[in-house]
CHARMM-style PDB file with segment names, atoms N, HN, CA, C and O in Angstrom:
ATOM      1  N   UNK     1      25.189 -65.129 -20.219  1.00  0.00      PROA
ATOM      2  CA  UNK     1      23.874 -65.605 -20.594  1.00  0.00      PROA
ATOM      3  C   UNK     1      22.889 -64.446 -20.543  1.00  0.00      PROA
ATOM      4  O   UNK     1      23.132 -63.560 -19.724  1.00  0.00      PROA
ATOM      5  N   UNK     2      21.732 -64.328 -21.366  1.00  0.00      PROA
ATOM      6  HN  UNK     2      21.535 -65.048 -22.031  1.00  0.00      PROA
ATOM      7  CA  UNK     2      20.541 -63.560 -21.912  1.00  0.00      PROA
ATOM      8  C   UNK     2      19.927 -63.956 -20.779  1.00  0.00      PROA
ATOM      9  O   UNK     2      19.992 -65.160 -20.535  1.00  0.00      PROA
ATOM     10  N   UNK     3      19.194 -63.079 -19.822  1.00  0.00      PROA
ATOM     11  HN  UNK     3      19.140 -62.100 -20.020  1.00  0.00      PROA
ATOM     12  CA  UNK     3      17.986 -63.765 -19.159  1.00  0.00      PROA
ATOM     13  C   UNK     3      16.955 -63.064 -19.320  1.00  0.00      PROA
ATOM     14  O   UNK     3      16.032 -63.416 -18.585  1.00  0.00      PROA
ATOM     15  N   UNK     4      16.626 -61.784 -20.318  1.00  0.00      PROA
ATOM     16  HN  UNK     4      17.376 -61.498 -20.915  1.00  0.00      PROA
ATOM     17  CA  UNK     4      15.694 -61.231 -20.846  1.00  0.00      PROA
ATOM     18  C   UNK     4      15.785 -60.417 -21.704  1.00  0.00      PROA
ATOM     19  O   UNK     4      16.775 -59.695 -21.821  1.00  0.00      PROA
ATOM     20  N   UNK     5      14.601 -60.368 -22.598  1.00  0.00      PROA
ATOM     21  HN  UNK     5      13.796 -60.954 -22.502  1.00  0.00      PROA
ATOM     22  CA  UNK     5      14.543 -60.356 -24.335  1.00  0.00      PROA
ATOM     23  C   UNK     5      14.923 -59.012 -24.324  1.00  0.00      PROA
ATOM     24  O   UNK     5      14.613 -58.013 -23.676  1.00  0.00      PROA
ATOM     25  N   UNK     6      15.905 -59.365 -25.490  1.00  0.00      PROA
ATOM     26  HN  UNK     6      16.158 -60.177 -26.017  1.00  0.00      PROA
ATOM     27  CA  UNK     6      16.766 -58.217 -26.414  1.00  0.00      PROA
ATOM     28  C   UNK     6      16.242 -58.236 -27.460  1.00  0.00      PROA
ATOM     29  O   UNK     6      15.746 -59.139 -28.132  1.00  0.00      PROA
ATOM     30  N   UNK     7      16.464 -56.309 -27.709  1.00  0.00      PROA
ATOM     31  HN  UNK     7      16.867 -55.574 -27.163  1.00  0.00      PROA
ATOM     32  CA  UNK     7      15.970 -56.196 -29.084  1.00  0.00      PROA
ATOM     33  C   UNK     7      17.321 -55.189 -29.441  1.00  0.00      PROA
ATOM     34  O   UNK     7      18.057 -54.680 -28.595  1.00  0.00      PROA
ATOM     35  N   UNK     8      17.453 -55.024 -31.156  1.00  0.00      PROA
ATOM     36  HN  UNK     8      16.855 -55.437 -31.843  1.00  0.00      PROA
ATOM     37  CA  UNK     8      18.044 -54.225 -31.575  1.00  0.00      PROA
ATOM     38  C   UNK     8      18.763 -54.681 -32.680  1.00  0.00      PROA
ATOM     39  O   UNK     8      18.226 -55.754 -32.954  1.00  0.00      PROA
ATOM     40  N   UNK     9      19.802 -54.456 -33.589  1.00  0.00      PROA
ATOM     41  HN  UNK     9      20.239 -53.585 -33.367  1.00  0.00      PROA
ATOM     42  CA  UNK     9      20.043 -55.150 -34.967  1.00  0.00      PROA
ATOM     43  C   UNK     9      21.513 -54.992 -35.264  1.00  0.00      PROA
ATOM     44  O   UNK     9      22.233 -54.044 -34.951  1.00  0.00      PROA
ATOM     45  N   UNK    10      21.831 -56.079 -35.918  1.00  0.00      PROA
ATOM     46  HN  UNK    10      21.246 -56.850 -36.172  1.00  0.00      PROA
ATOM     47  CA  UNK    10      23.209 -56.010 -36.009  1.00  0.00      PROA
ATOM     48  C   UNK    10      23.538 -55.334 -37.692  1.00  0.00      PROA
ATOM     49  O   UNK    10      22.744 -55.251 -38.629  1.00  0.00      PROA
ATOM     50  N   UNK    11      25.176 -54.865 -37.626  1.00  0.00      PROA
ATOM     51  HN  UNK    11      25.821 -54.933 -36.865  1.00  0.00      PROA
ATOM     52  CA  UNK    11      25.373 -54.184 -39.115  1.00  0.00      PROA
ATOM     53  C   UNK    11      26.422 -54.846 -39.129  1.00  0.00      PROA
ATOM     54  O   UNK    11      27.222 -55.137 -38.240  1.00  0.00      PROA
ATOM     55  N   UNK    12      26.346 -55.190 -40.781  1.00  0.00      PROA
ATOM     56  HN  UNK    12      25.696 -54.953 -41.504  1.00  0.00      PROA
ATOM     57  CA  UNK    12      28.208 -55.787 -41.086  1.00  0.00      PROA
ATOM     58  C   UNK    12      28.456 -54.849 -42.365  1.00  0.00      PROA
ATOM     59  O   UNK    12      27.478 -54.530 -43.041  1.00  0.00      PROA
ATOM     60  N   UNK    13      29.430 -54.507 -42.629  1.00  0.00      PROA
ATOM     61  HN  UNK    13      30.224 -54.766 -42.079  1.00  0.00      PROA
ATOM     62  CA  UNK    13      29.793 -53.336 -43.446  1.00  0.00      PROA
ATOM     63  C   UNK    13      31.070 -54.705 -44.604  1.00  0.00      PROA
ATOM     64  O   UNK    13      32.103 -55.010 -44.008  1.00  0.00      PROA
ATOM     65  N   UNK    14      30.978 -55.023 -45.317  1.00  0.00      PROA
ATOM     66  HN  UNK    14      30.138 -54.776 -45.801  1.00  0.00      PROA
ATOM     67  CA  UNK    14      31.614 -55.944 -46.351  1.00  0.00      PROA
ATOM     68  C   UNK    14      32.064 -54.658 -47.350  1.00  0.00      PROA
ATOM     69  O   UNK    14      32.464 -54.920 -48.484  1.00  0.00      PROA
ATOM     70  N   UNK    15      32.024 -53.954 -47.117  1.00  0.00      PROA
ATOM     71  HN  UNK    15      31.698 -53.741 -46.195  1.00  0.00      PROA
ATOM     72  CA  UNK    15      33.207 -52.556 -48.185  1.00  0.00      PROA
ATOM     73  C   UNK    15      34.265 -52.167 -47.152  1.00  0.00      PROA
ATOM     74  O   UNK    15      34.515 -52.626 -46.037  1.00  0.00      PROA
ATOM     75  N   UNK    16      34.761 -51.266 -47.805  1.00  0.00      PROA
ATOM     76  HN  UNK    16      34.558 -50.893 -48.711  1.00  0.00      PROA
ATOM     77  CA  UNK    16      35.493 -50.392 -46.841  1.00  0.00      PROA
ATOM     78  C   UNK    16      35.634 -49.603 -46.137  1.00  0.00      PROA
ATOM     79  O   UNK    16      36.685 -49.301 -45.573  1.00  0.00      PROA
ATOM     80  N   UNK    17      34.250 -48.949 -45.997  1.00  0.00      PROA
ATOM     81  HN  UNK    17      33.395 -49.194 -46.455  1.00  0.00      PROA
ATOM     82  CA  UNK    17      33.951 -47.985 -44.847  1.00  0.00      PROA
ATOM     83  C   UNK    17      32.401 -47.748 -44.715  1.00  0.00      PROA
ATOM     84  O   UNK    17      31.804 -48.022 -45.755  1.00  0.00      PROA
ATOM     85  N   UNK    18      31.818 -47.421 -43.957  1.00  0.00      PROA
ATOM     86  HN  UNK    18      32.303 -47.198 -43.112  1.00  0.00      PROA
ATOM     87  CA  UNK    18      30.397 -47.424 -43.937  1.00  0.00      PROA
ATOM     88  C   UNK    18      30.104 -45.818 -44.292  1.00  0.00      PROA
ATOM     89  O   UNK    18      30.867 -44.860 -44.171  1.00  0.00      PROA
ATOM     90  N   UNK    19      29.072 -45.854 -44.653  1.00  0.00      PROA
ATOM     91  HN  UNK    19      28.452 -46.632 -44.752  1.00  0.00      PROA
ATOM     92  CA  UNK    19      28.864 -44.351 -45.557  1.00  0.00      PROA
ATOM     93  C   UNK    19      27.421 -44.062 -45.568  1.00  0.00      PROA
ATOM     94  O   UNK    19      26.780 -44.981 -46.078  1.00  0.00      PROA
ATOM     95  N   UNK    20      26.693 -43.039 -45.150  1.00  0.00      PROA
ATOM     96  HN  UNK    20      27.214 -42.293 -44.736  1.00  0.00      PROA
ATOM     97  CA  UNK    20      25.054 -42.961 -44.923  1.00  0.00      PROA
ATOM     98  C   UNK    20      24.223 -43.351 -46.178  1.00  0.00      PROA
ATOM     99  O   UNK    20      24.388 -42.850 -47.291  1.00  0.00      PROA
ATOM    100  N   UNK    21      23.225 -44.394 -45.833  1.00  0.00      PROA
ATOM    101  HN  UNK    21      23.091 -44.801 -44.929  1.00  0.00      PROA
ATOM    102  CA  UNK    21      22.390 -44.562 -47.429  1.00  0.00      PROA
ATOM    103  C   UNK    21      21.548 -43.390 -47.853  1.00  0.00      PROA
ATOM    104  O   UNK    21      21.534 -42.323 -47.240  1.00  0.00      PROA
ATOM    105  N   UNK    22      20.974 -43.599 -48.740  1.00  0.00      PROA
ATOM    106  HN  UNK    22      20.986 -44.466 -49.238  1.00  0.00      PROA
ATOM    107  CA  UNK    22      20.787 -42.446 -49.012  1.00  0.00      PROA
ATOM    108  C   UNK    22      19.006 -42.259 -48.764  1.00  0.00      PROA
ATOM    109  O   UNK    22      18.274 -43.098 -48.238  1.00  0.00      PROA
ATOM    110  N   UNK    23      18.679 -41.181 -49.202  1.00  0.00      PROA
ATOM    111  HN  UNK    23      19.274 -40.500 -49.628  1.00  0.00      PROA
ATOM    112  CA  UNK    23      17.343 -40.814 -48.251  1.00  0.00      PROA
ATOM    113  C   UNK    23      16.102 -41.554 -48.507  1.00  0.00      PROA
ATOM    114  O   UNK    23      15.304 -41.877 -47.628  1.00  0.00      PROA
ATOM    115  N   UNK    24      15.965 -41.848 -49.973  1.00  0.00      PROA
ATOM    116  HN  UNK    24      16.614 -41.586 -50.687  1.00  0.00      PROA
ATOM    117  CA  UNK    24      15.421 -42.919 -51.094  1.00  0.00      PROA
ATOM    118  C   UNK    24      13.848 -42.150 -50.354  1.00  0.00      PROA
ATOM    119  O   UNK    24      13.696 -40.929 -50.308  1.00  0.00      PROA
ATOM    120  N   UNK    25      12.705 -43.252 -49.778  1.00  0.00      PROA
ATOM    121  HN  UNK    25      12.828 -44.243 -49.815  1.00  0.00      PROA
ATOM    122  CA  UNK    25      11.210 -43.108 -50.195  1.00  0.00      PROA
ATOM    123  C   UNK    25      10.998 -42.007 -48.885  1.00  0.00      PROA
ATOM    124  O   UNK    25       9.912 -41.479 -48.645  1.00  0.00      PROA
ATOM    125  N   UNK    26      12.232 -41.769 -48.098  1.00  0.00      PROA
ATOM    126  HN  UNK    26      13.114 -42.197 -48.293  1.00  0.00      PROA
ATOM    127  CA  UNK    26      11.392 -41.224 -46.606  1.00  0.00      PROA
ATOM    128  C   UNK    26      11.851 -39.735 -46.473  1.00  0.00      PROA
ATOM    129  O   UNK    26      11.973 -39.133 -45.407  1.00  0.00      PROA
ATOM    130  N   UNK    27      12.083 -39.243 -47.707  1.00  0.00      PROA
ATOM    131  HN  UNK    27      11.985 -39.732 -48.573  1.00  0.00      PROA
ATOM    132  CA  UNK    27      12.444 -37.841 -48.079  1.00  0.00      PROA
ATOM    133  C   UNK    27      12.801 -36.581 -46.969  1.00  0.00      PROA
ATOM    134  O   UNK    27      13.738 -36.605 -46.171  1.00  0.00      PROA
ATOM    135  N   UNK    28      12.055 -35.753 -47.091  1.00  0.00      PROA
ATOM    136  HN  UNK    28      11.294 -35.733 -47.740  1.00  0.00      PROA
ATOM    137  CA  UNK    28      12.335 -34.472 -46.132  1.00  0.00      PROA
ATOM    138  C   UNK    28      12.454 -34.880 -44.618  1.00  0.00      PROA
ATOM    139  O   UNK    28      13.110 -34.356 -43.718  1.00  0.00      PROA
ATOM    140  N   UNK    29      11.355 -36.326 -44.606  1.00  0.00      PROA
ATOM    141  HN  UNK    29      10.822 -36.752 -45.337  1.00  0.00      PROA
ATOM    142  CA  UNK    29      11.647 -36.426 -42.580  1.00  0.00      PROA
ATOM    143  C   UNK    29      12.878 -37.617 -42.856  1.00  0.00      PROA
ATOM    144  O   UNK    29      12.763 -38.351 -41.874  1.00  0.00      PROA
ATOM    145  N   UNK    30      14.043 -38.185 -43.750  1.00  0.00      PROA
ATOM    146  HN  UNK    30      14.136 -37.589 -44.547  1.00  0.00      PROA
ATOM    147  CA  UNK    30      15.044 -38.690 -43.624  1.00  0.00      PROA
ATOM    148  C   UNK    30      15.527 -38.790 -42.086  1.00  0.00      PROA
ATOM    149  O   UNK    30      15.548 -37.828 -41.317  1.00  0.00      PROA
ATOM    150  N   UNK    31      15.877 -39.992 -41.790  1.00  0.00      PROA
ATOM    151  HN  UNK    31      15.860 -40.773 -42.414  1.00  0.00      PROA
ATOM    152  CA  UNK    31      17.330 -40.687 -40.841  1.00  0.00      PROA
ATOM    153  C   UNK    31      18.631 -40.461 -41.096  1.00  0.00      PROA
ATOM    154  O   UNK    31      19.530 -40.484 -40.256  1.00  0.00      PROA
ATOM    155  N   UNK    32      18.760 -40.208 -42.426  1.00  0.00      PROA
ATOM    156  HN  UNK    32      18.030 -40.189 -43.109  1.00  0.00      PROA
ATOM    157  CA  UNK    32      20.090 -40.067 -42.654  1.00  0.00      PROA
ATOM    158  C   UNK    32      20.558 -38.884 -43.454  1.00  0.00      PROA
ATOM    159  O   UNK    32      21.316 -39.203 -44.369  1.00  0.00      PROA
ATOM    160  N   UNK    33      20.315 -37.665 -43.349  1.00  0.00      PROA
ATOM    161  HN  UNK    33      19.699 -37.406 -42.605  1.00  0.00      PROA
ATOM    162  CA  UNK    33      20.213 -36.477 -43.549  1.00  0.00      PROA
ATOM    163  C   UNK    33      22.501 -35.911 -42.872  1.00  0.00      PROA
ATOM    164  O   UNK    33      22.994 -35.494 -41.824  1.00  0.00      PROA
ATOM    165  N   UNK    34      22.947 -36.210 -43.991  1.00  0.00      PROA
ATOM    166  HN  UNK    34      22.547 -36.549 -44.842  1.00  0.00      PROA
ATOM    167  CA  UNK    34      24.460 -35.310 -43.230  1.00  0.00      PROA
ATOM    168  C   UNK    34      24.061 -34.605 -42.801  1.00  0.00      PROA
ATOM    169  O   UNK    34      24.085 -35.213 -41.731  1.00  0.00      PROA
ATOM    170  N   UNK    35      23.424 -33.314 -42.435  1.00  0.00      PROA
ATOM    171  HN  UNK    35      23.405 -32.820 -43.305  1.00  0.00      PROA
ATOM    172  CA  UNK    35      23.883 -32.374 -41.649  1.00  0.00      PROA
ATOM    173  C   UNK    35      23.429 -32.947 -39.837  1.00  0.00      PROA
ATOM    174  O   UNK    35      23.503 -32.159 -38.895  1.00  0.00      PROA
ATOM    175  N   UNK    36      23.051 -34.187 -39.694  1.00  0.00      PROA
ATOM    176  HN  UNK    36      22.991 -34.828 -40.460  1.00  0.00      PROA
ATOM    177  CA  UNK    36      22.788 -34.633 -38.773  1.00  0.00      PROA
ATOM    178  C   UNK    36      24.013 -35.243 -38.232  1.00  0.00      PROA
ATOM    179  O   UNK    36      23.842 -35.638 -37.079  1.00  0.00      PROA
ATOM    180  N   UNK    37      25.379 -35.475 -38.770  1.00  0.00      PROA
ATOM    181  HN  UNK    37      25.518 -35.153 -39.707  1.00  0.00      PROA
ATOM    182  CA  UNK    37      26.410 -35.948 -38.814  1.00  0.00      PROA
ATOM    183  C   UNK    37      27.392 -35.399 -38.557  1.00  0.00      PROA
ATOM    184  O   UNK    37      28.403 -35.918 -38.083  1.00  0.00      PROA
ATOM    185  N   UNK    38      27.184 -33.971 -38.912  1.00  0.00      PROA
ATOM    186  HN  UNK    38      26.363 -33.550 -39.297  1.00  0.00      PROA
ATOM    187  CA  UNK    38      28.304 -33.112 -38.966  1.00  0.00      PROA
ATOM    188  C   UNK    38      29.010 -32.991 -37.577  1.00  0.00      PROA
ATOM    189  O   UNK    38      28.435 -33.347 -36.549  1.00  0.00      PROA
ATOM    190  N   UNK    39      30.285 -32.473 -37.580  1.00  0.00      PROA
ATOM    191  HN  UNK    39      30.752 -32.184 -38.415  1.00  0.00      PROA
ATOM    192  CA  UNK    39      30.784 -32.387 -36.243  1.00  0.00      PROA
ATOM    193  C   UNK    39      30.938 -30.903 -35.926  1.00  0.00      PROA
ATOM    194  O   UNK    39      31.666 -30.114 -36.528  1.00  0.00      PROA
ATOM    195  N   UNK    40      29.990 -30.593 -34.690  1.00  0.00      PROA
ATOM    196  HN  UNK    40      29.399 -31.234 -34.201  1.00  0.00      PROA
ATOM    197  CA  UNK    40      30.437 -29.094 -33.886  1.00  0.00      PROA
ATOM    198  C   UNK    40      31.467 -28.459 -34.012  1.00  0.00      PROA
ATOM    199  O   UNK    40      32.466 -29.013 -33.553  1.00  0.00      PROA
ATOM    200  N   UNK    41      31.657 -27.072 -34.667  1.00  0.00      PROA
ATOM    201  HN  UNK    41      30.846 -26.622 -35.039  1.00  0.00      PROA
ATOM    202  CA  UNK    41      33.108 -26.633 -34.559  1.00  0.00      PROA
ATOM    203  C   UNK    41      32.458 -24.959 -33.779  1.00  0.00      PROA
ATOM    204  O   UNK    41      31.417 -24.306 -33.850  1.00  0.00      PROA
ATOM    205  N   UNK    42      34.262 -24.798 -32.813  1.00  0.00      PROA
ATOM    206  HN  UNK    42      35.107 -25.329 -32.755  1.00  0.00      PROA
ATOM    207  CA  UNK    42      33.963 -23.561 -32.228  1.00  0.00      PROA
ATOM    208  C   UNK    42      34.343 -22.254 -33.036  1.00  0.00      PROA
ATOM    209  O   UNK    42      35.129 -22.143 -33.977  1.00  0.00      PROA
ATOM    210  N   UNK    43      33.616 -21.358 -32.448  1.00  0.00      PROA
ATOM    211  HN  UNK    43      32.978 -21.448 -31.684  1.00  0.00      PROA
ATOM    212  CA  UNK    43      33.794 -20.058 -33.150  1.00  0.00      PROA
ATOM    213  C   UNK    43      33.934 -18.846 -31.841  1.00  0.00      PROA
ATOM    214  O   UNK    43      33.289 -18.409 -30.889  1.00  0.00      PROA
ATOM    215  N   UNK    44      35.358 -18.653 -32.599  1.00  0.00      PROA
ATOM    216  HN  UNK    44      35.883 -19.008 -33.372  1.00  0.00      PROA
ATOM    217  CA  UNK    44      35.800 -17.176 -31.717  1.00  0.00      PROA
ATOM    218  C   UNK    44      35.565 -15.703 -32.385  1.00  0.00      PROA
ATOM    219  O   UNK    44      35.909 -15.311 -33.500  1.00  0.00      PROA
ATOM    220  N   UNK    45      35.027 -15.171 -31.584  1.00  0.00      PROA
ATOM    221  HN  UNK    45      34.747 -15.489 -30.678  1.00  0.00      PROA
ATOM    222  CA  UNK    45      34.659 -13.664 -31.881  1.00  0.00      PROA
ATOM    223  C   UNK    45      35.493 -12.787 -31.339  1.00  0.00      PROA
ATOM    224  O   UNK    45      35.382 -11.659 -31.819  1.00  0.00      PROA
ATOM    225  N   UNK    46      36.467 -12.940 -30.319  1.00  0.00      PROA
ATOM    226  HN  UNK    46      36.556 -13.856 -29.929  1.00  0.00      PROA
ATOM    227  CA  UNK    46      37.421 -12.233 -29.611  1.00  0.00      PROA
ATOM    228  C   UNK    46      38.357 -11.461 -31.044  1.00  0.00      PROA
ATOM    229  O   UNK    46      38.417 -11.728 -32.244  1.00  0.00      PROA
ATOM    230  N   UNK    47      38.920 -10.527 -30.260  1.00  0.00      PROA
ATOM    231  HN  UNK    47      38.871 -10.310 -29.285  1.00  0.00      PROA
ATOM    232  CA  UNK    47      40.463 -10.225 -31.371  1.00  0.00      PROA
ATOM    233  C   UNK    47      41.609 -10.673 -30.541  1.00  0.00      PROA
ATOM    234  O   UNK    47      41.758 -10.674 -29.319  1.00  0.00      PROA
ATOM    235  N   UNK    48      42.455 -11.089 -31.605  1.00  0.00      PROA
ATOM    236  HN  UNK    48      42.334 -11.088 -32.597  1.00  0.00      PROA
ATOM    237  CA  UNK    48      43.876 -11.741 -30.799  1.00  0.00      PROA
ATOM    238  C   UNK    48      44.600 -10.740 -31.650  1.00  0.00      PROA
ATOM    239  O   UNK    48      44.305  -9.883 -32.483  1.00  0.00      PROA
ATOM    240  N   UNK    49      46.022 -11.377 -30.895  1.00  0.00      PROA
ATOM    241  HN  UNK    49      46.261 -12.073 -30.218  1.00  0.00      PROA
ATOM    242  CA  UNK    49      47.550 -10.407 -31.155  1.00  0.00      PROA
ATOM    243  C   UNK    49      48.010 -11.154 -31.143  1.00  0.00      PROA
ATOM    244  O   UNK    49      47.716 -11.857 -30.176  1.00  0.00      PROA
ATOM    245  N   UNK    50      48.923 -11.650 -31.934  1.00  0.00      PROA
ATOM    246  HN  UNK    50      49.162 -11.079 -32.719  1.00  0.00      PROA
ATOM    247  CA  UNK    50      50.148 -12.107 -32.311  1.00  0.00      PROA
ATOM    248  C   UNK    50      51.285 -12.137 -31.418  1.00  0.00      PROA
ATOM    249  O   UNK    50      52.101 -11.711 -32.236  1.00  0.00      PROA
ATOM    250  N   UNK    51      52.111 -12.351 -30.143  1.00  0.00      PROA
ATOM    251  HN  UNK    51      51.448 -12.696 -29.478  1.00  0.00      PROA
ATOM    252  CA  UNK    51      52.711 -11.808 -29.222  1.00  0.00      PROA
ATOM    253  C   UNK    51      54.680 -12.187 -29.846  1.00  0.00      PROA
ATOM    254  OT1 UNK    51      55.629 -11.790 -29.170  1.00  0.00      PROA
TER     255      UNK     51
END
């Protein structure tokens, strides 16, 4: 049981995968901008050898 007020919104996705909308009236300050999405990758600067 709820015993105090909730907020927040539900999503149902009826395709096959959910996919960012697109930026439409809220332009340059966009929510849904990919590079906000992207996933961290590491970068090595070391030199390796082959052993």
């Amino acid at each position: 049981a709820v015993d105090q007020p909730s907020r927040g919104y539900v999503l149902e996705v009826f395709d096959n995968h959910f996919c960012l909308p697109s930026l439409g009236p809220i332009g340059a300050n966009g929510l849904a901008n990919p590079r906000d999405f992207e996933t961290p990758a590491g970068h090595n600067n070391r030199n390796f050898f082959l052993v």
